[in-house]
MITORVEX-772614 format. One record per residue (C-alpha): residue in one letter; x, y, z. Coordinates in steps of 0.1 Angstrom, whole numbers, padded with zeros to 4 digits, always signed. Layout:
REM MITORVEX-772614
aXYZ/...
//
This chain:
REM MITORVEX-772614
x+0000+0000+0000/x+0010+0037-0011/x+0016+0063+0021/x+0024+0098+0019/x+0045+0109+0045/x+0046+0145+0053/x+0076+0154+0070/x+0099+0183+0072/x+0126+0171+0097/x+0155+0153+0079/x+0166+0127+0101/x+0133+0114+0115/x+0113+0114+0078/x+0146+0097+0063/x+0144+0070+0092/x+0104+0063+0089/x+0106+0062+0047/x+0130+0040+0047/x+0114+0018+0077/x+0080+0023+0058/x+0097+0010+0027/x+0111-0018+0042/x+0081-0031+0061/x+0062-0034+0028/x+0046+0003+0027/x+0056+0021-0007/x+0064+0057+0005/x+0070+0087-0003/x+0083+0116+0014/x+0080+0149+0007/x+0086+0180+0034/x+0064+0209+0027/x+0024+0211+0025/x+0034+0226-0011/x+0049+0194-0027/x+0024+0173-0005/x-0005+0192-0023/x+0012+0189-0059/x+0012+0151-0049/x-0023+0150-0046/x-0035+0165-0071/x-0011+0140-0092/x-0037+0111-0075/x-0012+0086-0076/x-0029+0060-0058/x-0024+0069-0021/x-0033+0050+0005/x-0026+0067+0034/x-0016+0100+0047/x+0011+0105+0075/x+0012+0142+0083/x+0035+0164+0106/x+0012+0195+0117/x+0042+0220+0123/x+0057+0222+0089/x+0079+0250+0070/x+0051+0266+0052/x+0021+0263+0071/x+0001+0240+0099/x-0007+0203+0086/x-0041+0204+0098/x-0046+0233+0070/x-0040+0203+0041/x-0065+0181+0061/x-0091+0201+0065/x-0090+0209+0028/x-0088+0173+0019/x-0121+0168+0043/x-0138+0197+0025/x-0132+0182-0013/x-0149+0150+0000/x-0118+0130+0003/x-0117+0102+0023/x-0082+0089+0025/x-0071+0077+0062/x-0052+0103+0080/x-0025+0098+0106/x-0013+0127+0124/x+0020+0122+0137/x+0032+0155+0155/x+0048+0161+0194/x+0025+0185+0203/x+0002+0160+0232/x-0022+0191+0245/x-0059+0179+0244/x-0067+0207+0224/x-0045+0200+0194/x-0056+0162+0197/x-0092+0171+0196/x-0087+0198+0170/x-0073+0170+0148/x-0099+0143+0153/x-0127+0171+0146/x-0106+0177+0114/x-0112+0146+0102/x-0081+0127+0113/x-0085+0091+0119/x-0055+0087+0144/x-0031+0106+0164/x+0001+0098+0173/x+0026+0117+0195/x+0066+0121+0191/x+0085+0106+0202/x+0069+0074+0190/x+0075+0034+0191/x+0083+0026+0148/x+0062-0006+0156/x+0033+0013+0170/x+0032+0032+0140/x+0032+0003+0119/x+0003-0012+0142/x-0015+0022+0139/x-0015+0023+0103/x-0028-0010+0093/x-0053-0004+0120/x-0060+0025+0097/x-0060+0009+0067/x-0079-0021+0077/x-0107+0000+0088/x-0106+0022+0051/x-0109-0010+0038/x-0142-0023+0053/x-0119-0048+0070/x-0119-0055+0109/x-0091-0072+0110/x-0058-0081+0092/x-0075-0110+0079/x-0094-0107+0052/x-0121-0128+0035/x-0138-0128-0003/x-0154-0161-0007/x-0127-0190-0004/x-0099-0164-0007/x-0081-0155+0025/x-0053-0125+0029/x-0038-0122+0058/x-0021-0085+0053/x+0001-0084+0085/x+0019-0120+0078/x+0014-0113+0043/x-0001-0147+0035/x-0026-0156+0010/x-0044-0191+0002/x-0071-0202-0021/x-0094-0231-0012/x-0072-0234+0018/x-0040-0239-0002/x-0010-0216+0003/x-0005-0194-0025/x+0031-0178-0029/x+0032-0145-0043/x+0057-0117-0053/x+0054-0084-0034/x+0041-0068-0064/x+0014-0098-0070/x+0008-0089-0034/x+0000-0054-0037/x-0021-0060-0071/x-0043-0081-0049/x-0049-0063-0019/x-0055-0033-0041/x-0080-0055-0062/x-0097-0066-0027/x-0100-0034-0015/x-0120-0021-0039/x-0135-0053-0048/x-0166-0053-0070/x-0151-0019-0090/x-0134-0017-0120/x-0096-0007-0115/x-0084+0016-0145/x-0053+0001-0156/x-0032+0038-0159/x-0035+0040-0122/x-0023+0006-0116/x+0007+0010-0132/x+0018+0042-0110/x+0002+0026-0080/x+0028-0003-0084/x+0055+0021-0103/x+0055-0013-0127/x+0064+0017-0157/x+0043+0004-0181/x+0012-0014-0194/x+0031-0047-0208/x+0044-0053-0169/x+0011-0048-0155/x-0001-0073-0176/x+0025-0097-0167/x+0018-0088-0132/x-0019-0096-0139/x-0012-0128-0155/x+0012-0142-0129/x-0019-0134-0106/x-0043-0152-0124/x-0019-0185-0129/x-0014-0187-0092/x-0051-0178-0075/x-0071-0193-0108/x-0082-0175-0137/x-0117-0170-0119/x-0104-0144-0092/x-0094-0115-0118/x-0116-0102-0141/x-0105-0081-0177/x-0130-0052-0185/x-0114-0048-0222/x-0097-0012-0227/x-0104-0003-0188/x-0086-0021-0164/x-0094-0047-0141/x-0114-0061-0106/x-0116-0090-0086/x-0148-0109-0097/x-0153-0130-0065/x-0147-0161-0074/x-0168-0166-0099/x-0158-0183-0133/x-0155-0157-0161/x-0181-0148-0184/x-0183-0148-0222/x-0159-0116-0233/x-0142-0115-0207/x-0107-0128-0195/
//
């Protein structure tokens, strides 16, 4: 999953991007509500938003409560080391899903956002069920029919990003920046190594669109 971490001090945003990135989370960092707003805009598949409130150019909460007011629901994390009530309260009332105060535990942040995500998801927990496919997202496991299925880390993401919006049509342009796969050709072979190791029933073509997890069911006519 994409985060967006918002982040103007040098050391500690270096150290969390690079723990994000090595605990599976695709990040990146930028350090001023200006380049965080350009990102945005971009809509490059974020899934998450980790954002400082005292920053260079302006408060953090400014960015969320104009991401509230356009209708956008992506989870928000505040991280920040201001721990008055106030602030706290100012946050959640923003729309802010968590809170987190520096100095902070790395592996409570890691809990906190797939808590976060989970919940954006429609999921409970880290397990997660569509018919007789099971992910678990904080192993990283996945089995079909109770068999293991051994996946890639890009497989991996295709799928949780095809389960999380299950039932929708995924438009194959913002696949290929969500997994930074470059081009079209790689999706597809992402997409095909997917199919060969869940079952061609599990991942539906919409010709000239894109793509979405049918449920399980076999394919219909036109479709592959």
């Amino acid at each position: 999953m994409h985060v967006l971490l918002v982040e103007d001090d040098l050391a500690l945003g270096a150290a969390l991007a690079q723990g994000l990135d090595q605990a599976g989370w695709r990040t990146v960092w930028v350090r001023r509500l200006k380049e965080a707003r350009e990102f945005l805009k971009e809509g490059q598949g974020l899934g998450t938003l980790l954002l400082d409130l005292g920053l260079p150019d302006g408060e953090g909460l400014r960015l969320l409560h104009e991401l509230r007011g356009q209708g956008d629901n992506m989870p928000v994390l505040v991280l920040s080391a201001q721990n008055d009530l106030d602030t706290r309260l100012r946050a959640l009332r923003e729309g802010a899903d968590d809170y987190l105060v520096k100095p902070f535990a790395f592996t409570e942040l890691i809990a906190r956002l797939q808590a976060v995500a989970r919940r954006s998801s429609g999921f409970a927990s880290s397990r997660w069920q569509v018919g007789s496919l099971c992910i678990d997202t904080h192993a990283r496991k996945v089995s079909v029919d109770n068999l293991p299925v051994s996946l890639s880390p890009s497989e991996f993401v295709l799928l949780l990003e095809l389960v999380r919006k299950a039932g929708k049509v995924i438009n194959r342009e913002y696949l290929v920046d969500y997994l930074r796969c470059g081009s079209f050709n790689a999706l597809e072979v992402h997409v095909h190594n997917l199919r060969s190791k869940l079952g061609s029933r599990w991942v539906r073509t919409v010709r000239g669109v894109g793509y979405l997890l049918s449920g399980g069911a076999e394919p219909s006519a036109g479709s592959a």
